[in-house]
N, C-alpha and C positions, 0 to 999 in steps of 0.2 A: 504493500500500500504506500509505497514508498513515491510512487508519480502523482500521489494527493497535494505532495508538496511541489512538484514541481512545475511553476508558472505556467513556461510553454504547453507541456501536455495536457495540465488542465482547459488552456487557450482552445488547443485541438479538440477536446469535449466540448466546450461551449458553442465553437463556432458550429459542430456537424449539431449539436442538440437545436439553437436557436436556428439555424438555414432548415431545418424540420419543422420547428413550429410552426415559421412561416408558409410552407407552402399550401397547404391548405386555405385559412384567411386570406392568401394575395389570389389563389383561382377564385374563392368564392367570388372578389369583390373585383375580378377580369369579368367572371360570367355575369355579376346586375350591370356592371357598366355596357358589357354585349348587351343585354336587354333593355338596357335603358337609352344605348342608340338606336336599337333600331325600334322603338317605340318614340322617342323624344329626342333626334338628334342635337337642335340645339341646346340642349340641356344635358348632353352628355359632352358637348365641344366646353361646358363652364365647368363641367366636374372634372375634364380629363388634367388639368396642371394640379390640382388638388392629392388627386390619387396617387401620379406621379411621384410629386415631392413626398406623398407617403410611401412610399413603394422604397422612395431612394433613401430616405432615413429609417426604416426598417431593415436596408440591408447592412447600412453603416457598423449595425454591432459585428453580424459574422465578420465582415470585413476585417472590421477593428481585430477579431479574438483571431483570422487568418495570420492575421500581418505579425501580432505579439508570437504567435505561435513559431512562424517562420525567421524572426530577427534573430541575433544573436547579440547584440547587446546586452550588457550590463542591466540587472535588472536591483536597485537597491535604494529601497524603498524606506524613509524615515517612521520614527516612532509615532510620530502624530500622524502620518498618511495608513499607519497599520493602527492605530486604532479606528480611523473611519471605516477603512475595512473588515472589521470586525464588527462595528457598528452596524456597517451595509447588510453583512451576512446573516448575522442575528434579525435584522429586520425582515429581510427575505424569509425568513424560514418560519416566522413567524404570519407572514403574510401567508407561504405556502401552506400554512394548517391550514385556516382559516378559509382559500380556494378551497384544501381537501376535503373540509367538515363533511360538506351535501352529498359528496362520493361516498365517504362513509355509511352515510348515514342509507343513499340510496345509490349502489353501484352503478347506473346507469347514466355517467358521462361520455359523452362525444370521443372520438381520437385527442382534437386540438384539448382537451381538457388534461389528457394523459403528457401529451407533446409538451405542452406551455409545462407542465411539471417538472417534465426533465432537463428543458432549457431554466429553469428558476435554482434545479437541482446545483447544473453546471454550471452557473452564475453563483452561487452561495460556494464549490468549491474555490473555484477561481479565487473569491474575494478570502475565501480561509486560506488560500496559498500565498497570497499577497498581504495575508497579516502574519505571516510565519517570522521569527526571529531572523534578521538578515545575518546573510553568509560572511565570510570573512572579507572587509571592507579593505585587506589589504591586499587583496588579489587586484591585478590590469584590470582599468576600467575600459572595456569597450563603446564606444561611441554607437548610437542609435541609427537606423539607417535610414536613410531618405523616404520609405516606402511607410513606416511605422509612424513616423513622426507627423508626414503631413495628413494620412487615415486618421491617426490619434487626435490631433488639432480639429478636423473638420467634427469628428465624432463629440468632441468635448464641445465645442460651438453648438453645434446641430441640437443636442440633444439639451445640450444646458438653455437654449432658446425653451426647448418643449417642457422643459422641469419647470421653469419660470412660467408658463401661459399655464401649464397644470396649479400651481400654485394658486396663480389669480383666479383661477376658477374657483379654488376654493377660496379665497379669500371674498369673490362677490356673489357668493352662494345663495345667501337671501336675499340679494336682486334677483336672480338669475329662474329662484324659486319664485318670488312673487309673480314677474313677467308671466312666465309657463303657466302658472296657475289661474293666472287672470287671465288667460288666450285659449287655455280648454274649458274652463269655464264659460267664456261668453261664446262659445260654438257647441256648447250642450255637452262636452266630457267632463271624466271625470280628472279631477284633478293630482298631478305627480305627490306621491309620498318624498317627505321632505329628508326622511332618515335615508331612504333609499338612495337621493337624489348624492348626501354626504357620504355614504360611504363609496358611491362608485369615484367622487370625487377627491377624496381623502385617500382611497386607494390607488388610485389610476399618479396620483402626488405623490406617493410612497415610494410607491414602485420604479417608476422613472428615474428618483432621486437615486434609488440602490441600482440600478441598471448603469445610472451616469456616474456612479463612483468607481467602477473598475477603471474606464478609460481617464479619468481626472488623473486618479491614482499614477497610472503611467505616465500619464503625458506630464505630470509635474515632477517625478520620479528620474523619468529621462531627461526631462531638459537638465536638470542639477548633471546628473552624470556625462552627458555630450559637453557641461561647457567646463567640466573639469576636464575628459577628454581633450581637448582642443588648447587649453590652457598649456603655452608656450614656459619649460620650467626657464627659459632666460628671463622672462617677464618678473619673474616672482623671488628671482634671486637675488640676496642680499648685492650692495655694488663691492667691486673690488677694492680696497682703499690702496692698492699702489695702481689705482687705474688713475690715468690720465683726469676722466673726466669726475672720477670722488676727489680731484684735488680741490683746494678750497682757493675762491673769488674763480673757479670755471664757471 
């Protein structure tokens, strides 16, 4: 059990776990978009940049967990980035009871319900590999490589946008709730459950949050280590004093 620990391997489960999740969810919602043009095309030409950008930030993680899998860079990760990670995992596993309860209670969940599990599984390792005590700090620091760093950046962007709008959603929840309620009410429905309305929303916040903590993780992890990499030891070394230029009024 010895590859529980180890960063990349786990990278390898996460990306084949979450590139399974997704395929199911991205056909479903290929096949209403097919039916929703050829029923309503113009209305499928305003949904298509929508779906897209959701398409393309849902692949961002596999991406991301490809790229860490494949670098070979120094991977050494500070005290306070391994307790978020630890934080993240606990959170995740906590949230994964919680999805499991219903299953327990009535076995009769969908594929995607088993899939999103074992992508949340391989996300809770990952984040426990990354809270692991770091290895010996006095080993060669390998520099990050171009492929990891700019996936890692766009993935921390990308997804720290969508942690932040999930947030506000929770935060203008009772706007959000009054609107809805006042709009199926004045068309004869019945009106959204407010408990309901928080937990999708408090969750959907949650979870993002622990999703967007592996890639932060790295991408603040490695830039420290590239730019000590890079770090010229003439830069940093004391001056000579029989040098020319440590003489004094040089």
């Amino acid at each position: 059990m010895a590859w529980l620990t180890d960063v990349r391997k786990v990278a390898l489960l996460a990306c084949i776990a979450s590139a399974a999740s997704m395929m199911l969810p991205l056909w479903n919602t290929a096949q209403s978009m097919i039916a929703t043009a050829s029923q309503a095309p113009q209305q499928s030409w305003r949904m298509m940049p929508l779906a897209l950008a959701t398409f393309l930030a849902s692949a961002l993680l596999p991406v991301f967990y490809f790229a860490l899998f494949s670098d070979e860079g120094s991977v050494q990760v500070s005290e306070r980035l391994r307790l978020l990670a630890r934080a993240a995992a606990f959170t995740l596993g906590i949230l994964l009871v919680f999805k499991l309860a219903p299953w327990i209670k009535s076995p009769t969940q969908p594929v995607p319900t088993w899939l999103g599990a074992l992508a949340t599984i391989a996300n809770i390792l990952l984040l426990a590999a990354l809270s692991r005590d770091p290895g010996d700090e006095s080993e060669e620091v390998r520099p990050v490589g171009t492929f990891l760093y700019v996936v890692t950046k766009v993935t921390v962007i990308t997804w720290g946008v969508w942690v932040a709008f999930s947030l506000l959603r929770v935060l203008l929840l009772p706007y959000t709730y009054s609107q809805t309620r006042g709009y199926l009410l004045s068309i004869g429905r019945e009106g959204p459950v407010l408990a309901d309305m928080a937990n999708e929303a408090v969750q959907t916040f949650v979870s993002s949050a622990c999703l967007w903590a592996a890639p932060y993780i790295i991408y603040r992890s490695r830039l420290s280590s590239t730019a000590l990499a890079y770090i010229d030891p003439a830069d940093t070394a004391p001056p000579d004093e029989h040098s020319p230029d440590s003489s004094p009024g040089t």
